[in-house]
TORFILUM-731709 format. One record per residue (C-alpha): residue in three letters; y, x, z. Coordinates in Angstrom, 2 decimals, padded with zeros to 5 digits. Each point is the difference from the previous one (the first is absolute). Layout:
residues N
+-------+---------+---------+---------+
| koldo |       Y |       X |       Z |
+-------+---------+---------+---------+
|   ALA |       Y |       X |       Z |
...
+-------+---------+---------+---------+
This chain:
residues 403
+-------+---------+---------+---------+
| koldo |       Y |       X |       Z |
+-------+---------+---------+---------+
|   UNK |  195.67 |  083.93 |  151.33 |
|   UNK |  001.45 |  002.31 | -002.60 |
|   UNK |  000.90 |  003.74 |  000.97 |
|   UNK | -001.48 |  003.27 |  000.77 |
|   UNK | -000.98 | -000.97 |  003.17 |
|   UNK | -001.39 | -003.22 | -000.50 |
|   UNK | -003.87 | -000.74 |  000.54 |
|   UNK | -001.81 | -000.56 | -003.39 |
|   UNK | -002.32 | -002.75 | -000.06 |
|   UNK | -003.45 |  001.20 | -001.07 |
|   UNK | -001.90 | -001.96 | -002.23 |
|   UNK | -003.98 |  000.53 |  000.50 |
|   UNK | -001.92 | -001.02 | -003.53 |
|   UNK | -003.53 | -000.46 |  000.47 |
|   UNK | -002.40 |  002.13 | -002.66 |
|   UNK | -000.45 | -003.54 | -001.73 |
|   UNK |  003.21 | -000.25 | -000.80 |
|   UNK |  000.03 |  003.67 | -001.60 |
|   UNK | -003.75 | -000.06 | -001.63 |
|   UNK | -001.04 | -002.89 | -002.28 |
|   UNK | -002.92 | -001.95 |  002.28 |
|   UNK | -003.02 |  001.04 | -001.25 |
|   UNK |  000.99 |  003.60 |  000.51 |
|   UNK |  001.53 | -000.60 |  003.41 |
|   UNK | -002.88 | -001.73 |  000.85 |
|   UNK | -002.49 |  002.65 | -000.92 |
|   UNK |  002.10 |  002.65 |  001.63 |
|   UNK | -000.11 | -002.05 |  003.35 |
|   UNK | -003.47 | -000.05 | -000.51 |
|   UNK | -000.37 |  003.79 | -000.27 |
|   UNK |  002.46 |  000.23 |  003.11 |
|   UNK | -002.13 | -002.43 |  001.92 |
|   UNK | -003.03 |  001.92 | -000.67 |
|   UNK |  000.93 |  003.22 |  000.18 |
|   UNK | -000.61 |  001.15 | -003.11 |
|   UNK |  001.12 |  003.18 | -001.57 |
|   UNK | -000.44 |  001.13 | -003.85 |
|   UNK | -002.46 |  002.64 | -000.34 |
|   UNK |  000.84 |  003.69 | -001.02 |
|   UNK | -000.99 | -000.64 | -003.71 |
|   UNK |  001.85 | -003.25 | -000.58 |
|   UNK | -002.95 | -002.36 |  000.56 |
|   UNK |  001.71 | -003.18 |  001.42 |
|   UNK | -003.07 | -001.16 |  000.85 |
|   UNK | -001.83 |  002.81 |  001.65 |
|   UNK |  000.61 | -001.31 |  003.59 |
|   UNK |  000.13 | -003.89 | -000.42 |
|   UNK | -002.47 | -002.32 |  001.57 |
|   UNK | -002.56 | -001.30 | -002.01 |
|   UNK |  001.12 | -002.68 | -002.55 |
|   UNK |  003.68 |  000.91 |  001.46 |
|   UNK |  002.85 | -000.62 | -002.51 |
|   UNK | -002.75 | -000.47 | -002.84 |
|   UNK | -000.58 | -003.57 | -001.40 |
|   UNK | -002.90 | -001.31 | -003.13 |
|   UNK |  000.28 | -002.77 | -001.79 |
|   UNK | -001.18 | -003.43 |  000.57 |
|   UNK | -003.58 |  000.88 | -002.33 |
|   UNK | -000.63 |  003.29 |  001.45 |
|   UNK |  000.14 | -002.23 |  003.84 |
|   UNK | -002.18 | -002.68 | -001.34 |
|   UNK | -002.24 |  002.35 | -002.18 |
|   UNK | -002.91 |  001.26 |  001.87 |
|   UNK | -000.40 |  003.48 |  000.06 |
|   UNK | -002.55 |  001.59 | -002.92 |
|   UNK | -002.79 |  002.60 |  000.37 |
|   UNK | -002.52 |  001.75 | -002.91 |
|   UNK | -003.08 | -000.99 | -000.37 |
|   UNK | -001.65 |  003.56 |  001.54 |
|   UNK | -002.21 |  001.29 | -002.43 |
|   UNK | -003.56 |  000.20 |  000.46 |
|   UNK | -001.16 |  003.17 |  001.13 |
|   UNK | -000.87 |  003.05 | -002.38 |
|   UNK | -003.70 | -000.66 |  000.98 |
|   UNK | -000.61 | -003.58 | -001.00 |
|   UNK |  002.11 |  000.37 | -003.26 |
|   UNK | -002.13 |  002.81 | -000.96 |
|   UNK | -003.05 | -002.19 |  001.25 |
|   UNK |  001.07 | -003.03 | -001.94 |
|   UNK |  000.49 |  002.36 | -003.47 |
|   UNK | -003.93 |  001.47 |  000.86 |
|   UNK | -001.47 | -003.84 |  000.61 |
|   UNK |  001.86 | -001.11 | -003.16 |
|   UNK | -001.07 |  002.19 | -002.52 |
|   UNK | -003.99 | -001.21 | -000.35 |
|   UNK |  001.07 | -003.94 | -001.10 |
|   UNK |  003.33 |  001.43 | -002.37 |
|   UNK | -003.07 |  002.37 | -001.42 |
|   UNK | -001.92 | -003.28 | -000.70 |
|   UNK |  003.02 | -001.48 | -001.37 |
|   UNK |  000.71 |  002.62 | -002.85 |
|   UNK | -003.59 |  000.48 | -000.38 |
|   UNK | -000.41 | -003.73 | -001.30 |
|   UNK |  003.63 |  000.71 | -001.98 |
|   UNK | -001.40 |  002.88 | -001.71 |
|   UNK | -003.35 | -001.81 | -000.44 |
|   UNK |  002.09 | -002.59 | -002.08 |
|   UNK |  002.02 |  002.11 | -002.21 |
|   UNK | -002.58 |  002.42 | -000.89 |
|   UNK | -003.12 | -000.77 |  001.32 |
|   UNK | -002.64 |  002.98 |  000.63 |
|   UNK | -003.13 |  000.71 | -001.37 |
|   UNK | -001.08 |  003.07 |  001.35 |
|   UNK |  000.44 |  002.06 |  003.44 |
|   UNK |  000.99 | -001.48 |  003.59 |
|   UNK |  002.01 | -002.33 | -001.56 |
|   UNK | -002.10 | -002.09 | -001.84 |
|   UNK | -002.90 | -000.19 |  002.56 |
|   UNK |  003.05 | -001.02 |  002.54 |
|   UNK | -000.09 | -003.36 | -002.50 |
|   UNK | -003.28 | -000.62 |  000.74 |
|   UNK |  000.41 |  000.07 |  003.96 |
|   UNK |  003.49 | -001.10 |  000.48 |
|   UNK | -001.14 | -002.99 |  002.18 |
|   UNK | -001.13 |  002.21 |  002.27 |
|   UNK |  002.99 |  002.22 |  000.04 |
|   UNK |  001.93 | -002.85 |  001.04 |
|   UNK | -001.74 | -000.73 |  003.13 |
|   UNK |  001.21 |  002.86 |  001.67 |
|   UNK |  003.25 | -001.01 |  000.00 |
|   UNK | -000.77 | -002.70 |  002.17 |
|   UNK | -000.47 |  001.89 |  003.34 |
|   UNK |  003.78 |  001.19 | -001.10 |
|   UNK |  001.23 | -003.56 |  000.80 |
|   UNK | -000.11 |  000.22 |  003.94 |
|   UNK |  001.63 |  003.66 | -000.02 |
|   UNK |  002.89 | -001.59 | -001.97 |
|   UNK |  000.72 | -002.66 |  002.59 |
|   UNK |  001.24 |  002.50 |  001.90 |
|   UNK |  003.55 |  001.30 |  000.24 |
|   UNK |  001.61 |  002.37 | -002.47 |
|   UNK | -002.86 | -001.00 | -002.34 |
|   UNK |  002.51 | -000.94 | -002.77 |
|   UNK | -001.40 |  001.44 | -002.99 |
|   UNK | -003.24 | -000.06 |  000.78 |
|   UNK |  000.72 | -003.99 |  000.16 |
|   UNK |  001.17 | -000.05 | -003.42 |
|   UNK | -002.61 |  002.24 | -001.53 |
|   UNK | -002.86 | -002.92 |  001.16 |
|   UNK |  002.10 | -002.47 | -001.31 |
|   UNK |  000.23 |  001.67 | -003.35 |
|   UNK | -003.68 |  000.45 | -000.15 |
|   UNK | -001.25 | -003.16 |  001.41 |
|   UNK |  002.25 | -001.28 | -003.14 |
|   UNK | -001.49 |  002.48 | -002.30 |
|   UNK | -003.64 | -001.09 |  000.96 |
|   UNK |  000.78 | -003.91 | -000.35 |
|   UNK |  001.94 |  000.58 | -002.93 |
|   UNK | -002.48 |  002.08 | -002.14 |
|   UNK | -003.64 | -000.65 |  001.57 |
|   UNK | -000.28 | -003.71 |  001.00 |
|   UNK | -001.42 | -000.77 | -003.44 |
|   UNK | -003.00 |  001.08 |  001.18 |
|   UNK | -000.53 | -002.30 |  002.84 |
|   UNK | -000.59 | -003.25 | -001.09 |
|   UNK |  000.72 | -003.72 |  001.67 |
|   UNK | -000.61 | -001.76 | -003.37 |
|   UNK | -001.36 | -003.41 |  000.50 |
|   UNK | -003.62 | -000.56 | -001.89 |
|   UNK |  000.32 | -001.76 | -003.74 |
|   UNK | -000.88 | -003.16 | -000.79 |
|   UNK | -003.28 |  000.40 | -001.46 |
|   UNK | -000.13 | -001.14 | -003.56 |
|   UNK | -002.86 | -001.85 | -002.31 |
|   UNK | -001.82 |  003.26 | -000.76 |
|   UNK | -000.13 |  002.84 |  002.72 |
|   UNK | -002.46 |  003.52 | -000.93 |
|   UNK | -000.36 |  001.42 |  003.93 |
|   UNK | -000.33 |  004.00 | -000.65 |
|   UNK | -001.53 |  002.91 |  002.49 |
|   UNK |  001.36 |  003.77 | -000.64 |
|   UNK | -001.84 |  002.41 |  002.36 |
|   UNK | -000.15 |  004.22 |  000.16 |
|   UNK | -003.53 | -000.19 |  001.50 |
|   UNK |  000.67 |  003.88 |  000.96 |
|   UNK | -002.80 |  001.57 | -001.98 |
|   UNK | -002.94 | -001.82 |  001.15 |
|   UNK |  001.85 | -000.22 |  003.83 |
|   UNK | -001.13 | -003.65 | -000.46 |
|   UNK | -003.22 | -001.40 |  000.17 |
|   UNK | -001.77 | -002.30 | -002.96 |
|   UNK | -000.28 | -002.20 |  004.09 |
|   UNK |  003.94 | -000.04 |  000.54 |
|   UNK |  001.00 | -000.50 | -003.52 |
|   UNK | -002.46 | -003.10 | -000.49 |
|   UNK |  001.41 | -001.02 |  003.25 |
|   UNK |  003.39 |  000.20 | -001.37 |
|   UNK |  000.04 | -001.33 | -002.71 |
|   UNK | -002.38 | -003.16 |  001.08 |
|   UNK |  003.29 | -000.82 |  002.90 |
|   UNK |  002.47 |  000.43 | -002.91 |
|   UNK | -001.98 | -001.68 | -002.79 |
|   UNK |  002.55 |  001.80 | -002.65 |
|   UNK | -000.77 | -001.05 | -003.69 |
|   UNK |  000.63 |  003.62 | -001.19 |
|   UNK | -000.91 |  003.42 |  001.84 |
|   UNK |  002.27 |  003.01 | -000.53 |
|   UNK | -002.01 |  002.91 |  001.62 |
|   UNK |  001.63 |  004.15 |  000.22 |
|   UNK | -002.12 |  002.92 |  000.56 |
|   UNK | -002.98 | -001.85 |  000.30 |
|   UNK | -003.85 |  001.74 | -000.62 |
|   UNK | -001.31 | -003.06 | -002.95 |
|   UNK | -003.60 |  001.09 |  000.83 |
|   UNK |  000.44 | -001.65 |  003.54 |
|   UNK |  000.63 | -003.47 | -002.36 |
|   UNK | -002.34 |  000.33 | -002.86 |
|   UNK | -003.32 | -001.47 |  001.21 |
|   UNK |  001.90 | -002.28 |  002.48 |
|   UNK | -001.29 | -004.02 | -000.55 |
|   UNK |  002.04 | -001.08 |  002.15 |
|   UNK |  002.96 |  001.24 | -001.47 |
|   UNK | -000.90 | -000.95 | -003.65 |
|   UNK | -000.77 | -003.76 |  001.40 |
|   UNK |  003.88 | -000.17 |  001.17 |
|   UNK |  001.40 |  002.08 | -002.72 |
|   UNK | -001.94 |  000.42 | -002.92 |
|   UNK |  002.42 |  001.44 | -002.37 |
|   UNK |  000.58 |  003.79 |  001.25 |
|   UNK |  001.47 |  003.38 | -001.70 |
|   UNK | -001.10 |  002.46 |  002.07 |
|   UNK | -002.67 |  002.31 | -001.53 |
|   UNK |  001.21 |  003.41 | -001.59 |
|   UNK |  000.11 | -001.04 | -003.43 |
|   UNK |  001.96 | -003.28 |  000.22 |
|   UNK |  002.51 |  001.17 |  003.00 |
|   UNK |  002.16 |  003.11 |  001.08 |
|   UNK | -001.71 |  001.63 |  003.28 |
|   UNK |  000.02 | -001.59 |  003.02 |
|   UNK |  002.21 | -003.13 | -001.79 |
|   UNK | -001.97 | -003.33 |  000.16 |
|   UNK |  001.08 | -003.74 | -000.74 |
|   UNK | -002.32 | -002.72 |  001.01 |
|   UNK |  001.01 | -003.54 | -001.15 |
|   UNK | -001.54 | -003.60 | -000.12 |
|   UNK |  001.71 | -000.53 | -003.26 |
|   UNK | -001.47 |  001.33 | -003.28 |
|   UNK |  001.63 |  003.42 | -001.25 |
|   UNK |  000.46 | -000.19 | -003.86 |
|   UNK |  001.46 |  003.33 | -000.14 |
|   UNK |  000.90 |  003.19 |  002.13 |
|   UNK |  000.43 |  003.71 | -000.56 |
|   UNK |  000.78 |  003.17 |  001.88 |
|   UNK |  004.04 |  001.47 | -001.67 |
|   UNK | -000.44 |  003.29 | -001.49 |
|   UNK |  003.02 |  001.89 |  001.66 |
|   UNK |  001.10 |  003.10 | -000.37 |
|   UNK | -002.05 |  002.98 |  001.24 |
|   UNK |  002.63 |  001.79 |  001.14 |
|   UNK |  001.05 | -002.71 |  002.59 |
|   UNK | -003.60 | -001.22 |  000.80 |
|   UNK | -002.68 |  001.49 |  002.03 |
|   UNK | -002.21 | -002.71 | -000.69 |
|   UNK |  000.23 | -003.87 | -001.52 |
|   UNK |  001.47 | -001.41 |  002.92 |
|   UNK |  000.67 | -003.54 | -001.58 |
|   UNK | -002.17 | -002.82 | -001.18 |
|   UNK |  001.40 | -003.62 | -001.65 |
|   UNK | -002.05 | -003.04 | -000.53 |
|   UNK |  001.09 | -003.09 | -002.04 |
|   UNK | -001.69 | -002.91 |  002.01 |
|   UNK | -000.65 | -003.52 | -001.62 |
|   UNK |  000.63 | -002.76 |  002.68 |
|   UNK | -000.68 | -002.75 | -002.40 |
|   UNK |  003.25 | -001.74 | -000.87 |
|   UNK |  002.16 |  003.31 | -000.22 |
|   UNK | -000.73 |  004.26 |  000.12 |
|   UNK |  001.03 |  002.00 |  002.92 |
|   UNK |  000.88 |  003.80 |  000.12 |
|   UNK | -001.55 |  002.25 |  002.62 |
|   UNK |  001.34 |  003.50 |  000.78 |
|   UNK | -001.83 |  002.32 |  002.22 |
|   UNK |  001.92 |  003.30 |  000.23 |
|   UNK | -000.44 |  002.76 |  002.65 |
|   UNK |  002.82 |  003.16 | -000.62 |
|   UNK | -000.57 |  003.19 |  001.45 |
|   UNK |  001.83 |  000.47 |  003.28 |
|   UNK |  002.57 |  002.81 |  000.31 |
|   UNK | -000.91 |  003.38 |  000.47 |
|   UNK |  000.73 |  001.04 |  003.39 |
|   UNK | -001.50 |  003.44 |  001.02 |
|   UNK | -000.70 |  003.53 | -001.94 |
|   UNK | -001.36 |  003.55 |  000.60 |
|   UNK |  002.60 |  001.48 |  002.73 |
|   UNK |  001.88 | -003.06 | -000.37 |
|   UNK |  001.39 | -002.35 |  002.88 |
|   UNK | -000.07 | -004.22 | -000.60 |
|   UNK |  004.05 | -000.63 |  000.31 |
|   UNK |  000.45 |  002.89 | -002.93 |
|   UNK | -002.38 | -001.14 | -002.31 |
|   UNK | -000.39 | -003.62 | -000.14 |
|   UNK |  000.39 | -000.67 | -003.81 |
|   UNK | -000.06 | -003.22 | -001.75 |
|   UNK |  000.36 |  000.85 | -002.99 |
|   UNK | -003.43 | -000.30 | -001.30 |
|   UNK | -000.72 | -003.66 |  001.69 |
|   UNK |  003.43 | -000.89 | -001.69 |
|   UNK | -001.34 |  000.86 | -003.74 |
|   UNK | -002.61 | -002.20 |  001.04 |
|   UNK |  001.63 | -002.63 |  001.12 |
|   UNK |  002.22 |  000.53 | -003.27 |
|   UNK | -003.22 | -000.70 | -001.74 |
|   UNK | -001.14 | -002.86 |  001.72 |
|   UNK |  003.09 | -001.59 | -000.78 |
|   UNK | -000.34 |  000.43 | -003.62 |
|   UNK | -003.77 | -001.23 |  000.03 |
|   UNK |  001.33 | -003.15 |  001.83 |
|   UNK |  002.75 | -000.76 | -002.72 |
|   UNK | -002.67 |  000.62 | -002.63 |
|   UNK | -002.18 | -002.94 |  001.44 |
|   UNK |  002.76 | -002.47 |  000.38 |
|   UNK | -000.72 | -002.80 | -002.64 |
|   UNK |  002.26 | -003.05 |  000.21 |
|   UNK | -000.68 | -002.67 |  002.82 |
|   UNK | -002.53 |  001.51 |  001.31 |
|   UNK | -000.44 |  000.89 |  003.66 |
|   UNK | -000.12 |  003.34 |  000.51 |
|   UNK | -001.57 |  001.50 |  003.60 |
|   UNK |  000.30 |  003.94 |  001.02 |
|   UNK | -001.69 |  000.99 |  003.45 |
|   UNK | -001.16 |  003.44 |  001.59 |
|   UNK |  000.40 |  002.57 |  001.95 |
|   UNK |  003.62 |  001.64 | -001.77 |
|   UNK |  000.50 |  002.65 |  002.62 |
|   UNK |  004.17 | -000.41 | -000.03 |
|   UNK |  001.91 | -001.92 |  001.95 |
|   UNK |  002.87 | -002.26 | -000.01 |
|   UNK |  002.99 |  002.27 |  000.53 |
|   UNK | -001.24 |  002.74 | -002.34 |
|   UNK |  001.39 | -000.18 | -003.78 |
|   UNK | -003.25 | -000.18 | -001.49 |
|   UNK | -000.70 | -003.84 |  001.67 |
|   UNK |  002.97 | -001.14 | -001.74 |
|   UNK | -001.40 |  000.91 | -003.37 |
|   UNK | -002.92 | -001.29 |  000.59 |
|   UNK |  001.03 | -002.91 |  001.52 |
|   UNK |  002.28 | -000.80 | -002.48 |
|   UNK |  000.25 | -003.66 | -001.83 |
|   UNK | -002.75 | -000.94 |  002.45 |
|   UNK | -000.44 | -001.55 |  003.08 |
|   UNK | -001.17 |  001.84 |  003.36 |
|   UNK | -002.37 | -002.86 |  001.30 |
|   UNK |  001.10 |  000.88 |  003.83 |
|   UNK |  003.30 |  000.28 | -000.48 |
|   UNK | -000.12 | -003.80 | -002.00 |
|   UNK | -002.85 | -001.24 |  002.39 |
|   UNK | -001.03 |  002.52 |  003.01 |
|   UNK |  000.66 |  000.38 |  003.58 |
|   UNK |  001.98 |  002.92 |  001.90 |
|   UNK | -000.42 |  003.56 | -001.19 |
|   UNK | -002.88 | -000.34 | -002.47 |
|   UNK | -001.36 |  003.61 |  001.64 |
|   UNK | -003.75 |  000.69 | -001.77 |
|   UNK | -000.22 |  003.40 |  001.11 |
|   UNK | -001.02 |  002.25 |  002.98 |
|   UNK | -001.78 |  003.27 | -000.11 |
|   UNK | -003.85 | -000.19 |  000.48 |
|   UNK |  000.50 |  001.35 |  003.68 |
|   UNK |  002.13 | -002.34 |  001.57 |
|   UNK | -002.27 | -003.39 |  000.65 |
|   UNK |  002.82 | -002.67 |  000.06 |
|   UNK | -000.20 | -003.73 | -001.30 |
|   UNK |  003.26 |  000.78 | -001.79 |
|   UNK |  001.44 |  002.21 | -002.44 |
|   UNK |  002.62 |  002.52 | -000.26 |
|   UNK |  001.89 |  000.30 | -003.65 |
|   UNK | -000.82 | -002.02 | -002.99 |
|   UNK | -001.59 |  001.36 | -002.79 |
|   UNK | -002.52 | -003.12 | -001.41 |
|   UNK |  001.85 | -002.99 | -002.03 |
|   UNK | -000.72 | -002.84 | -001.85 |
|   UNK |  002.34 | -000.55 | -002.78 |
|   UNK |  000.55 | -002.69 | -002.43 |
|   UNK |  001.89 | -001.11 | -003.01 |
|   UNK |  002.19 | -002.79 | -000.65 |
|   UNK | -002.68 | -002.15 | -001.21 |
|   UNK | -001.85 |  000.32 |  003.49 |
|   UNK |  001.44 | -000.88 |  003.73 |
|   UNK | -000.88 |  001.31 |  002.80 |
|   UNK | -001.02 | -002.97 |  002.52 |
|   UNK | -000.83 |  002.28 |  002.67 |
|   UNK | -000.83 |  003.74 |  001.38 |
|   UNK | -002.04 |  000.96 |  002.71 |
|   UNK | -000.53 |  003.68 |  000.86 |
|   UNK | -003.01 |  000.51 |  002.51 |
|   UNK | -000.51 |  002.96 |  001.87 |
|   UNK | -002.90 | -000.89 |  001.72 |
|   UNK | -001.95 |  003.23 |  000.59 |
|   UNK | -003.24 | -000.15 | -002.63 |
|   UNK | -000.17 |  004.02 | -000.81 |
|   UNK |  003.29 |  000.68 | -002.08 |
|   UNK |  002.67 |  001.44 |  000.26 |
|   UNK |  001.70 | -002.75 | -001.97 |
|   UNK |  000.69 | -003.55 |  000.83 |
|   UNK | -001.09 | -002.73 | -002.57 |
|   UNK |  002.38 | -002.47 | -001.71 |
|   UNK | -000.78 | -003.78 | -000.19 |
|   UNK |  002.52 | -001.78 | -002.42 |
|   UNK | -000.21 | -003.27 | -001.91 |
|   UNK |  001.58 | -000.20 | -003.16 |
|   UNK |  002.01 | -003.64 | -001.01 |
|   UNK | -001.72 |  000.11 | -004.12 |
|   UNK |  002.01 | -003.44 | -000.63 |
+-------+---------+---------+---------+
């Protein structure tokens, strides 16, 4: 009905039908929950939790990440402490490398760096445990440093075919007369060694010995044929030796004595050299600060340059003795150069020939004694006994391939 007084029909709209869905929808959600909009305008201040909020299909499936916690302040500065001894080996050998030392802590760290290693191995069970990170990779460096740069000296070589002539040589430091005229007979009648190579040995305790002469009746051993305490005994007939003049200034005494020996179908070389060792104590002076080389290293120098003198063309040459340096010190590579280290061609393990006097062990503790040869020679095989007859010094066995 039209008019003034007519009744209006009311039409009720729903707050769908004014508000696009999703909006009316959240709104009835608000109403149905009582919600109200915070004071500052923070929709969410009152919801529920995880209330009008929704995360993508990754972020539901994802599960949820944490950090790693980080070790404590404790064990980091623990693991930095442990790690420092094996890096300290590690740029010790670097350094040793690059420019090795011959004087000072240093250099004498050369001669006992097998020993400096084994410390590091009661490190191993502290860096199993936790945190231990670095420490970890500091023995790793260093047990790869060590197998890397020392191994040489331990030897697995497998004994050389012997050939159709073989010379079998002995090269002792009998320790000043710290061997009997009894244990060196003794020795040498188990080794039976063609030629005898003896160091600071007293040639009055062999001068009026029979039985020696009957085994070994060509000697050099008395003052005026031999450099003090050198001797070389051989079977074989010497046609010619002498004692180097060297230089004064690098000598305290002859310490070398060469014989040519005649086998019968060829001539073999025999070297018998005994450098100084390195000076390793003064007047108000500690061992670490001065340990000095240099003088054993002009005399190694020399040695060297006596050897290349007696080279002669296809001719086996032989150097023994008592050389007082050892393998990881610069001077052993001069020497050692163009020849062959018999226990590094023909030896077994570390070669050691030397303990101090004190310490009564049936093995040794650095190398210092060698047998050498040139390329006309081979060494067969190496034995280094350190059976305890007096010295100080082990004695070397080797048999030399001639053919």
């Amino acid at each position: 009905m039209i008019g003034p007084n007519a009744s209006r029909r009311e039409t009720c709209y729903s707050i769908g039908d004014l508000i696009p869905f999703p909006i009316a929808d959240f709104g009835l959600q608000i109403a149905a929950h009582g919600v109200t909009m915070s004071d500052n305008g923070n929709d969410n201040a009152e919801l529920p939790i995880g209330f009008g909020m929704t995360s993508s299909p990754r972020e539901r499936e994802s599960p949820v990440r944490t950090a790693r916690p980080r070790p404590p302040a404790r064990t980091l500065a623990r693991d930095v402490l442990l790690a420092l001894y094996p890096l300290a080996l590690v740029m010790l050998t670097l350094t040793a490398l690059l420019d090795p030392p011959r004087v000072g802590a240093a250099a004498l760290a050369q001669v006992l760096v097998h020993f400096l290693f084994l410390p590091a191995l009661l490190l191993v069970p502290l860096a199993l445990l936790g945190g231990m990170v670095l420490l970890r990779f500091a023995l790793a460096a260093a047990a790869a440093t060590f197998l890397l740069v020392y191994p040489p000296a331990l030897n697995l070589a497998v004994p050389a075919t012997a050939g159709s002539a073989e010379l079998s040589v002995l090269s002792w430091n009998i320790y000043v007369g710290g061997v009997s005229p009894e244990q060196l007979r003794a020795a040498l009648a188990e080794y039976q060694p063609d030629v005898v190579m003896l160091q600071e040995a007293r040639w009055r305790m062999f001068a009026d010995d029979a039985e020696l002469a009957a085994s070994y009746p060509y000697q050099l051993l008395r003052p005026e044929e031999a450099a003090p305490g050198m001797v070389i005994l051989s079977r074989f007939p010497i046609l010619e030796s002498g004692v180097p003049s060297l230089d004064s200034d690098h000598w305290d005494m002859p310490r070398m004595l060469w014989a040519r020996l005649d086998l019968g179908d060829r001539t073999v070389t025999v070297v018998n050299a005994h450098p100084i060792a390195p000076r390793i104590g003064g007047a108000g002076c500690r061992l670490a600060a001065c340990y000095n080389t240099g003088w054993r290293d002009r005399q190694i120098s020399d040695v060297r340059a006596v050897i290349d003198a007696l080279r002669r063309p296809a001719e086996p040459l032989i150097v023994a003795g008592d050389m007082n340096v050892t393998e990881r010190e610069p001077a052993y590579r001069e020497l050692a150069r163009g020849m062959q280290d018999a226990h590094r061609v023909a030896g077994r393990g570390f070669g050691a020939s030397w303990r101090p006097g004190f310490v009564e062990a049936p093995f040794g503790l650095i190398r210092i004694d060698y047998i050498f040869t040139n390329e006309q020679a081979r060494p067969v095989a190496l034995h280094t006994d350190c059976a305890n007859r007096g010295s100080d010094h082990c004695l070397l066995v080797g048999r030399i391939g001639l053919g």
